[in-house]
N, C-alpha and C positions, 0 to 999 in steps of 0.2 A: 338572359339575365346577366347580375355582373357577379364577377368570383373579388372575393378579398384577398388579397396577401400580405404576411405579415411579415416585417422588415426585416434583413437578413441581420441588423443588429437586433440580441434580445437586451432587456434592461438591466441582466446580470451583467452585461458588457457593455454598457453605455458609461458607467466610471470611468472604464479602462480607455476612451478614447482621446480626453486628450491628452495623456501621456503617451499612447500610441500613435498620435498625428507627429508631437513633438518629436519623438526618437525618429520615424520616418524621416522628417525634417531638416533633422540632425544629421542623418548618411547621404543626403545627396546632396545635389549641388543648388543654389540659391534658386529654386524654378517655382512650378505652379504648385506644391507641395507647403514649401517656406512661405511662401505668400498667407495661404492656407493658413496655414498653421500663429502667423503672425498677426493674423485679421481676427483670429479667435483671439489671443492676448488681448490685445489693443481694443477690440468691437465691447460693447454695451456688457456690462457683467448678467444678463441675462440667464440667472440656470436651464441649465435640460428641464427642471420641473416646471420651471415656468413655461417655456416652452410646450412640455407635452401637455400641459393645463389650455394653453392656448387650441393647439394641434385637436385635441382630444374635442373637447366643442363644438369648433366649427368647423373643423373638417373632417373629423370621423362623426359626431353627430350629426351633418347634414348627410356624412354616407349613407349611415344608416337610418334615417329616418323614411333616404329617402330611396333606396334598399327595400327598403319594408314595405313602404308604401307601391313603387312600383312590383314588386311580386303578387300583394294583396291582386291587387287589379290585372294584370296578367294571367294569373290560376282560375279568376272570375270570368275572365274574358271581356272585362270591362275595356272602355272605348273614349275617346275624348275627354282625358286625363289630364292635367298638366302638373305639374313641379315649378311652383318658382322659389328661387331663392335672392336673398339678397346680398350682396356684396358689398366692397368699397374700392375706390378709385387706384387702391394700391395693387388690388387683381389684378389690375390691368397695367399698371406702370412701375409694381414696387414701391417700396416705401422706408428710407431710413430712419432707426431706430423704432419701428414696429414690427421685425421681419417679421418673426413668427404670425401675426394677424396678415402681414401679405402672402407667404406662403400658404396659409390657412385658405384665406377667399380663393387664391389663386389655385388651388386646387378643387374648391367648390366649383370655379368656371369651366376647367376644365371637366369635372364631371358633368356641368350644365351640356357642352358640346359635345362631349361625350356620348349622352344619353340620349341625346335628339335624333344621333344618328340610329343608334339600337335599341330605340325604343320606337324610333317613330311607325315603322311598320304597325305595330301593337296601337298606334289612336293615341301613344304618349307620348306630352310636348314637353317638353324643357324650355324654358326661359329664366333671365334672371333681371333684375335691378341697378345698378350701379349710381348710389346714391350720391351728389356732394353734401354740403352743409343744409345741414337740418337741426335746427336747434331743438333738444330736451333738457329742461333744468337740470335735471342729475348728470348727465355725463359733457352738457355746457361747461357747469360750474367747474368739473374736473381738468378738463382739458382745456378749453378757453378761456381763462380766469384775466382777469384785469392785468395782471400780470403783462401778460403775454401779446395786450393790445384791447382782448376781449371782441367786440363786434362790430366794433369801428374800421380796426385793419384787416379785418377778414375781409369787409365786405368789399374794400377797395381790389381782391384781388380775383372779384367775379364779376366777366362781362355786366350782366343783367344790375351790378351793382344793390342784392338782397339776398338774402337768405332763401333758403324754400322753406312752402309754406305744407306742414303735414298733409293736409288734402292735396294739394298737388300729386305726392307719392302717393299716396290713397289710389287716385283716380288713375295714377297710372298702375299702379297695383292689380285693381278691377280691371282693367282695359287688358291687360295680358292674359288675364287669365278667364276672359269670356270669350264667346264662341266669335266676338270681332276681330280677334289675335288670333284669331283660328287656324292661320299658314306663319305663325311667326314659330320657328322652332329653331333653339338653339343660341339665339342670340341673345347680348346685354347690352342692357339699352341704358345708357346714363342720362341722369337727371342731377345738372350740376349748375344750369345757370349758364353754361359756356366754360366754367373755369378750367376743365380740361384741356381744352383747346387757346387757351390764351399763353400758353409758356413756350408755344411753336416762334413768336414773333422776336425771340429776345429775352435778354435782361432789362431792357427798356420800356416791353411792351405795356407795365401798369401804370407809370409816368404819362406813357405818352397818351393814355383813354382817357386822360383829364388836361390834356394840353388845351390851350386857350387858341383865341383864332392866331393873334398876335405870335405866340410862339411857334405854329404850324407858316406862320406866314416869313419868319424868318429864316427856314431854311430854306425854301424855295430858290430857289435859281435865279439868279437877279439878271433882269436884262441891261444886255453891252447897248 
């Protein structure tokens, strides 16, 4: 089974830390401490409560749900189980100005592999999702707002050039978690259109997937 432990900071001393990093900060010499301590000042005014609002959710609510749910089935003796959850691409690569949702998922992944391994003996699989862009009205409007480009610039910055389409996730949803994923344990599988993989190429790489022939043709090598 897993054991929980609770953080060597309690909430009564979460106030006092960063006056505590600061003074730390303050006695030594400009190192990995000062940085520290600097990157708090300067980073997104983000509170602790925002943060444990975050934390609290998705990563101790997926613990424990899914906690609960694997003991249920272990005490039963139950068999061909699986746990999927779902993620975002930040799990996997970090994300500025969302940390707390990256460390959030990234800590659900980690329990995904986690669990694959001490569960699987027991008939329980762990798998997870790592979804890209999936448009829903309510948190579209939010976060993608015309402002910011809306669905035009997004979509110039995914191979496939479209959004995904809800069934898609659906059907891979159902495919993981039937007896045809039946050896898949442990791993997240993204469903992103390519976008993941397109930032390997450059700072150039979104220009150049709508380059014309003409312009592919003028860098060529021109023969002597």
């Amino acid at each position: 089974m897993v054991a929980t432990a609770r953080s060597g900071t309690s909430r009564r001393h979460r106030a006092d830390l960063p006056a505590g990093v600061g003074e730390v900060s303050e006695r030594g010499p400009q190192g990995p401490t000062s940085l520290a301590a600097a990157t708090a000042r300067r980073g997104n005014k983000a509170a602790s409560r925002r943060a444990d609002a975050v934390l609290g959710i998705v990563q101790h609510g997926s613990a424990y749900c899914t906690v609960a749910a694997g003991r249920r089935w272990i005490d039963a003796g139950e068999r061909n189980k699986v746990v999927m959850s779902i993620l975002t691409v930040s799990a996997l690569m970090g994300a500025p100005f969302t940390v707390p949702s990256a460390m959030a998922k990234a800590g659900v992944l980690a329990m995904t592999k986690s669990l694959a391994v001490e569960w699987g003996p027991r008939g329980i699989r762990t798998c997870a999702i790592v979804p890209g862009l999936f448009p829903t009205e309510g948190a579209w409007s939010r976060l993608m707002p015309k402002q910011r480009g809306g669905d035009e610039e997004l979509v110039k910055t995914i191979p496939l050039r479209r959004v995904g389409e809800h069934i898609e996730l659906a059907n891979l949803a159902a495919f993981l978690v039937s007896d045809g994923a039946a050896y898949i344990n442990g791993d997240a599988v993204v469903i992103d259109g390519g976008k993941m993989q397109s930032g390997g190429g450059g700072a150039s790489t979104q220009s150049m997937l709508d380059w014309t022939d003409e312009q592919w043709e003028a860098i060529r090598p021109k023969k002597k």
